[in-house]
N, C-alpha and C positions, 0 to 999 in steps of 0.2 A: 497481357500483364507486363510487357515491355516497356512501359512507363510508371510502373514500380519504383517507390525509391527505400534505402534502407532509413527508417523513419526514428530518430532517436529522441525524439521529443519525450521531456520528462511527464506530461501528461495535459490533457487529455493524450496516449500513447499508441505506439502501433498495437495492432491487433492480426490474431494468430490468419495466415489467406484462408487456411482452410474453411473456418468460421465464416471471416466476410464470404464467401462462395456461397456455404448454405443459407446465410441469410439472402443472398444477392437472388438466389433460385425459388425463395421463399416470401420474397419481401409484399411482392401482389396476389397471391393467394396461398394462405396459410393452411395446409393442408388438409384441399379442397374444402375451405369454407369458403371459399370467394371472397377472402377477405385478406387484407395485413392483419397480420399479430399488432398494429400498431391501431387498427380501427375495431379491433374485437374487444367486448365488454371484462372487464378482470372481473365479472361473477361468470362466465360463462364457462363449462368445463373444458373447453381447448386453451386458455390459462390458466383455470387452475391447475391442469396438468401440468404445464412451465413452469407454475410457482412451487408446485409441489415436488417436482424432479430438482428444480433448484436447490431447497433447503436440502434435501437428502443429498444430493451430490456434495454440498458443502460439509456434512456431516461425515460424509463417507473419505472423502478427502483429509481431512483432518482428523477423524480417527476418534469423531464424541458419538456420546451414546445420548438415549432420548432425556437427559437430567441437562440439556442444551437445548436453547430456542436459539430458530436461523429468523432473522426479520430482514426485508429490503427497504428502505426506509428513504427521504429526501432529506433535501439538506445540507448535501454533503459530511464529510466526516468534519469541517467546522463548526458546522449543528450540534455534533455530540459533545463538542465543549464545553457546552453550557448543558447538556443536557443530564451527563454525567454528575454532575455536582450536585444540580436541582432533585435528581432521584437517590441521588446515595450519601450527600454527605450532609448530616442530620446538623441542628445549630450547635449542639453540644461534642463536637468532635470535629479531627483535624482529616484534612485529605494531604496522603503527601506527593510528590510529583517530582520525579527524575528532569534534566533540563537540557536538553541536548540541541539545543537549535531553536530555530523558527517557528516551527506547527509545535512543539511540545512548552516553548514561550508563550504564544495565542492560547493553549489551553489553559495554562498557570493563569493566564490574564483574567482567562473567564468564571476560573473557578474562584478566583479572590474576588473578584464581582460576587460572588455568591454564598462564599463562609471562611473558614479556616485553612491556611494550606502552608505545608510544612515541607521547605525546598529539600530533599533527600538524596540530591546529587547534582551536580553542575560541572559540566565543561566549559563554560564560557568566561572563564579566566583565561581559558588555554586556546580561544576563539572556537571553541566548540572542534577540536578535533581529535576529539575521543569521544566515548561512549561511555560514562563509570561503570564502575564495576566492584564486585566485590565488598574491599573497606571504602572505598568512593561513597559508598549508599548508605546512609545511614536513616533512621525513621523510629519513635515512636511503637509499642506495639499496639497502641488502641486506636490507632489512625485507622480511618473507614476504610483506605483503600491504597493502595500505591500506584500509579498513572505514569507510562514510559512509552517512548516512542520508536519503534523498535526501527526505522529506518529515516533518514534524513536526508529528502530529497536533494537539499540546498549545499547541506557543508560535504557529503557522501559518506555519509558514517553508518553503523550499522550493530543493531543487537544480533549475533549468531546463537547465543546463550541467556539466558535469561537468569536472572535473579531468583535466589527459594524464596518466598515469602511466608512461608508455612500457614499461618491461619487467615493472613493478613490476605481479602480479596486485590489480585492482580487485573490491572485494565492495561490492555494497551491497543494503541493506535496502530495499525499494520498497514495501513494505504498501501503503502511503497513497496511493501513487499512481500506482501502476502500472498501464499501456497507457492514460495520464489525456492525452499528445499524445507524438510523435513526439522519437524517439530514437535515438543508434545501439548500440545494444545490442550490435553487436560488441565495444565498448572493453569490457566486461567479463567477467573472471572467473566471475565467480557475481554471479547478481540472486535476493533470495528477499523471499515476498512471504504472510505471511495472506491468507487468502480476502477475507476479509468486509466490505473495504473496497468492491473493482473488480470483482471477482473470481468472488464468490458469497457465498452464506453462511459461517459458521465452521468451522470442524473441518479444513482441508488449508491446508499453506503449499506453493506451488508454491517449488521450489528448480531454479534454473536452473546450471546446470555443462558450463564448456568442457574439451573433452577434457583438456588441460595436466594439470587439476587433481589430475585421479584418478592422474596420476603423483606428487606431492607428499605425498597422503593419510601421512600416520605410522603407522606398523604397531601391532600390536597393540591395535587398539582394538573397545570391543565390538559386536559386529555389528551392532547397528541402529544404531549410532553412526556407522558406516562408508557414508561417499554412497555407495562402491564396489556396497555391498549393492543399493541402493534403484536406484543405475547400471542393474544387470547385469541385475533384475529387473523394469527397469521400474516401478516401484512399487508390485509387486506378491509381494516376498517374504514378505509376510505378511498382512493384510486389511486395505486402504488405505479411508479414509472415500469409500467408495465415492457416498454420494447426491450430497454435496459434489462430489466430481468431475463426476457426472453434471450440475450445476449450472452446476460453470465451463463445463464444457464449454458448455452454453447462452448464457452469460452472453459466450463467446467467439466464438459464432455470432453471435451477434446485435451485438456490434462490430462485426465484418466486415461482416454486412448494413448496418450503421448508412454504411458507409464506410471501415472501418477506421480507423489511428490517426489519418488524415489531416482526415479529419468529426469523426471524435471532438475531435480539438484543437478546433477553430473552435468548435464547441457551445460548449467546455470556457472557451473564452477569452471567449465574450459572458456565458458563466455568473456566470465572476468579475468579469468591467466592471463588472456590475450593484449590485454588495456594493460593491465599490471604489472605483465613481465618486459611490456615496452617500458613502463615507467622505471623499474626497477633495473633496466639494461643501460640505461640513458638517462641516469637523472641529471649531467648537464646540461638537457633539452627539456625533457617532462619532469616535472616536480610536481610529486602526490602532498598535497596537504596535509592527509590525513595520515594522523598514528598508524603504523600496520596493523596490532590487533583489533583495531576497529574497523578498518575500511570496510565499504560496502560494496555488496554483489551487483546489484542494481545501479546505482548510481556513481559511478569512477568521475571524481572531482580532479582536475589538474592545471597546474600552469606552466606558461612557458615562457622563455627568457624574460618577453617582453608582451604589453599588451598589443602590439605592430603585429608580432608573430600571430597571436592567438587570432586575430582581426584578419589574418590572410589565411590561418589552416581552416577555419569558418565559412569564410567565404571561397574557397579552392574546394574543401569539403559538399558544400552547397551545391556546386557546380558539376561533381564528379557523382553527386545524389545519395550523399551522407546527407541529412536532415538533423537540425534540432543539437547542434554541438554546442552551441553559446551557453556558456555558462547560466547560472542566474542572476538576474540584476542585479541583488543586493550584494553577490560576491565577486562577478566576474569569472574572468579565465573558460576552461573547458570543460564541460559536462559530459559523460557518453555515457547514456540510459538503458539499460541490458534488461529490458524486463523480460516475461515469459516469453513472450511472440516475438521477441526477435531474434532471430537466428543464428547460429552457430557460426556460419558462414557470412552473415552482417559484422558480425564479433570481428572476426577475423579479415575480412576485409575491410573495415574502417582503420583495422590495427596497422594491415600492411598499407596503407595510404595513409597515418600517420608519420610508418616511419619511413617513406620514400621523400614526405616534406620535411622529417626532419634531416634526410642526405642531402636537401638538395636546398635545406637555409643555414 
């Protein structure tokens, strides 16, 4: 494992060693069927066991009772875009949607494609670097649903708190950072989440759904379009990205072993001190964009002097086997992605190699 590198890529993203080892031991025959989990049937019972440890693990993790469906679905979490709107917001009612960025922009896009939608909060007067909150949100109380994105890959911002909505159903998009510390995941509707953030690799977005919803569902729509399907079936109406599964599923055991969500915050929290309190010691070198009550755990957005600078801590970073610092396209500057699997000691060692380049520019 000596050609290891600390892998900070915002995603597809590193993934826990532990996990990659037992798949690595597992990958050619899957506990002595002579087979991969990736050439074995998803009606066969050596997956449905996978699929069925999966949803329960998810359950267990988070802390719902059975009035919750876990589904593994494709698509990614830009499928539920559209998919959201098509099953829950009726012709006759408004859907309203918090606007924090990029991925929670493309949702607004696609639910107006599709009915009413009543903008209930925005940062993007302020280039998106906060999170609203509180009187920021405003909504309607007969709006179908309220729609917010609890982490933002792009600008590094981040919901720690959530909004009451009291009767009003809550959705939100958790990719980025989901099962990242402790939550009550009861207050929500539906949480749906890409893999390949926390999760596992790419290919399934877990879609989380309280029983209420699949009352609301709108008729007529096309079957695989319909949660009710992926519901009933478990997610298994038709050939669900089964290796992925068998992934999370790992990827879920090994939270749990870690301590579950309660270990996992504490890691997660010395993770980001370490990015942060550089920023915060040195803001004539690093400069955080983001508001402080909103920055994110997961994704530490920063700039420096110049774009020369960032273009050689990148490249010097690359070379010393920091991976994946380059900002993202649309914004620039430097990114440093702290998801679950990466380590304490990545944290801390990307830290101390930023601030030796900035003694030494």
């Amino acid at each position: 494992m000596a050609n290891r590198v600390f892998n900070f890529n915002a995603g597809p993203s590193t993934l826990p060693l532990d996990v990659l080892k037992i798949v690595q031991e597992e990958l050619l025959d899957y506990r002595g069927t002579g087979m991969s989990i990736m050439e074995t049937s998803h009606r066969a019972p050596e997956f449905d066991e996978v699929n069925n440890q999966a949803m329960l693990l998810v359950k267990e993790l988070m802390g719902l009772g059975d009035n919750y469906h876990v589904m593994f679905v494709g698509g990614g979490a830009s499928t539920q875009f559209a998919h959201i709107p098509l099953n829950f917001l009726p012709k006759d009612k408004t859907a309203a949607y918090i606007d924090t960025g990029t991925w929670s922009t493309k949702a607004i896009k696609e639910a107006q494609n599709l009915g009413n939608v009543h903008l209930a909060g925005s940062s993007k007067d302020d280039g998106y670097t906060f999170v609203p909150k509180g009187a920021e949100i405003s909504y309607p109380n007969d709006v179908a649903y309220l729609h917010l994105t609890s982490n933002n890959t792009i600008k590094g911002t981040q919901y720690l708190d959530f909004p009451d909505t009291g009767n009003v159903p809550l959705i939100c998009d958790m990719s980025s950072d989901i099962l990242s510390h402790q939550v009550d995941f009861n207050k929500f509707a539906m949480i749906y989440a890409g893999a390949q953030k926390n999760l596992g690799p790419s290919g399934a977005t877990l879609v989380v759904l309280r029983d209420d919803m699949l009352e609301k569902i709108n008729d007529g729509l096309p079957t695989m379009f319909d949660y009710r399907t992926h519901a009933e079936k478990k997610s298994l109406f038709n050939t669900p990205p089964s290796f992925t599964i068998y992934m999370v599923k790992l990827v879920l055991e090994w939270i749990k072993n870690q301590g579950g969500l309660k270990a996992i915050e504490e890691v997660n929290r010395k993770k980001k001190d370490a990015i942060y309190n550089l920023i915060n010691e040195h803001p004539e070198f690093f400069r955080g964009p983001v508001r402080e009550d909103s920055r994110s755990w997961m994704n530490v957005a920063l700039r420096l002097p110049s774009e020369e600078l960032e273009k050689k801590l990148i490249a010097e970073a690359k070379d010393a086997g920091f991976i994946g610092l380059k900002g993202h396209r649309s914004v620039g500057g430097v990114r440093v992605s702290l998801y679950n699997a990466m380590t304490l000691e990545g944290a801390e060692k990307v830290a101390e190699f930023m601030d030796n380049f900035r003694k030494n520019n």
